[in-house]
C-alpha positions in Angstrom: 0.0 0.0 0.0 1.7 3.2 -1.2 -0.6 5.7 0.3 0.8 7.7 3.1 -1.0 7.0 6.5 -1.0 10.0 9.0 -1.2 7.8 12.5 1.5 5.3 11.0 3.9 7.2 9.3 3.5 10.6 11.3 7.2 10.4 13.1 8.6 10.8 9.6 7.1 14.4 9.6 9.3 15.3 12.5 12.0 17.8 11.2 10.1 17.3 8.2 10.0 21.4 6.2 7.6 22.3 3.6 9.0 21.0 0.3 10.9 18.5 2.2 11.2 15.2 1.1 10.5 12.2 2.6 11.2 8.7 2.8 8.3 6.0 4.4 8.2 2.6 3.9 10.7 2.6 1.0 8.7 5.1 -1.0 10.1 8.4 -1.7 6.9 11.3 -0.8 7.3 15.2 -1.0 5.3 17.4 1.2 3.9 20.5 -0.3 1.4 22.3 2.0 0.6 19.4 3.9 -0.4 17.1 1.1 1.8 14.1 0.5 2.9 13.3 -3.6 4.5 9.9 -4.6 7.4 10.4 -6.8 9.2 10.3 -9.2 5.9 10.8 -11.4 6.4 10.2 -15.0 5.4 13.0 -17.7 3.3 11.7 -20.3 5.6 12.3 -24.2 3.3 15.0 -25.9 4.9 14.3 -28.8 3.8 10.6 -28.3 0.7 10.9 -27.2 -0.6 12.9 -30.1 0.7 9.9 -32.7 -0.2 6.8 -31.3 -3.6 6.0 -30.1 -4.5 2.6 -28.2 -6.7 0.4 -29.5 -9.4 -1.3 -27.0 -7.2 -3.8 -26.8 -4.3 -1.9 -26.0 -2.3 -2.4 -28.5 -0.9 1.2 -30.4 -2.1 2.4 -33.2 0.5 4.4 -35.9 -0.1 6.2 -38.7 2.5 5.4 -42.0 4.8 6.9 -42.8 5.9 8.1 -46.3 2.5 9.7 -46.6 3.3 13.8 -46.3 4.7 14.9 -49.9 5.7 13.7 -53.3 2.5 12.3 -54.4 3.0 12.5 -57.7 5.3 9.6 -57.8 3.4 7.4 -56.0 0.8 5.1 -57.6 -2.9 5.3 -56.3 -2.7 2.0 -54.5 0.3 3.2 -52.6 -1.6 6.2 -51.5 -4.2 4.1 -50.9 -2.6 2.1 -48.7 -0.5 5.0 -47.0 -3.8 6.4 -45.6 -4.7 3.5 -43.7 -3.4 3.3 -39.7 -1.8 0.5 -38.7 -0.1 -1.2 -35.5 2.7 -0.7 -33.7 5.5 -3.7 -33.4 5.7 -5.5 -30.5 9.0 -5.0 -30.4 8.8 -1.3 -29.8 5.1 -1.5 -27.8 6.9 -1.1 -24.4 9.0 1.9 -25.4 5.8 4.0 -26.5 3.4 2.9 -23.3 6.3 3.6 -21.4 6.1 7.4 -22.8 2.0 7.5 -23.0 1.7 5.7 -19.7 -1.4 3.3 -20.6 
C-alpha cells in the first residue's frame, strides 16, 4: 500500500519542512502544504501521445509513414494504402506505453 497514512507514518514528519522530502516505507513522498505526492511521477511524451492511439485492446495504433509529400510519384494503390493506420510492433510496444503511460 503506497498511500501515506498519518497515524503510522507521522514520526517521519518530525523535522520534516515544507517542500521536504521524505522517505516512508521505502517510497520516496514530497510534502507541499501538507499534502503528501509519490514520486518520481512520469510526464506523459506530448509528442507521443498525439501519434499513437491505443486500441481497445491496448495495442498502439501508428499512422504510415511516407504519406506527407511527393505524391505524384506514388501510384494510387500506394496512397491508398499510406492512408490506412496500422499497429505498432511489438518489439517497440513497451517503449511507447512507457512514454504514453497506458
Amino acid at each position: 500500500n503506497n498511500r501515506w497514512d498519518p497515524g503510522r507514518d507521522i514520526f517521519f514528519l518530525i523535522g520534516a519542512t515544507n517542500g521536504g522530502v521524505l522517505k516512508t516505507n521505502g517510497t520516496c513522498k514530497r510534502m507541499l502544504a501538507g499534502k503528501d505526492i509519490l514520486m518520481p511521477k512520469m510526464k506523459t511524451h506530448k509528442g507521443a501521445a498525439k501519434r499513437f492511439k491505443f486500441t481497445a485492446k491496448g495495442k498502439i495504433r501508428r499512422n504510415r509513414a511516407y504519406a506527407g509529400h511527393l505524391f505524384i510519384s506514388k501510384s494510387s494503390k500506394q496512397k491508398r494504402r499510406l492512408r490506412q493506420a496500422t499497429l505498432v510492433h511489438p518489439s517497440n510496444e513497451k517503449r511507447l506505453k512507457r512514454l504514453i503511460h497506458q
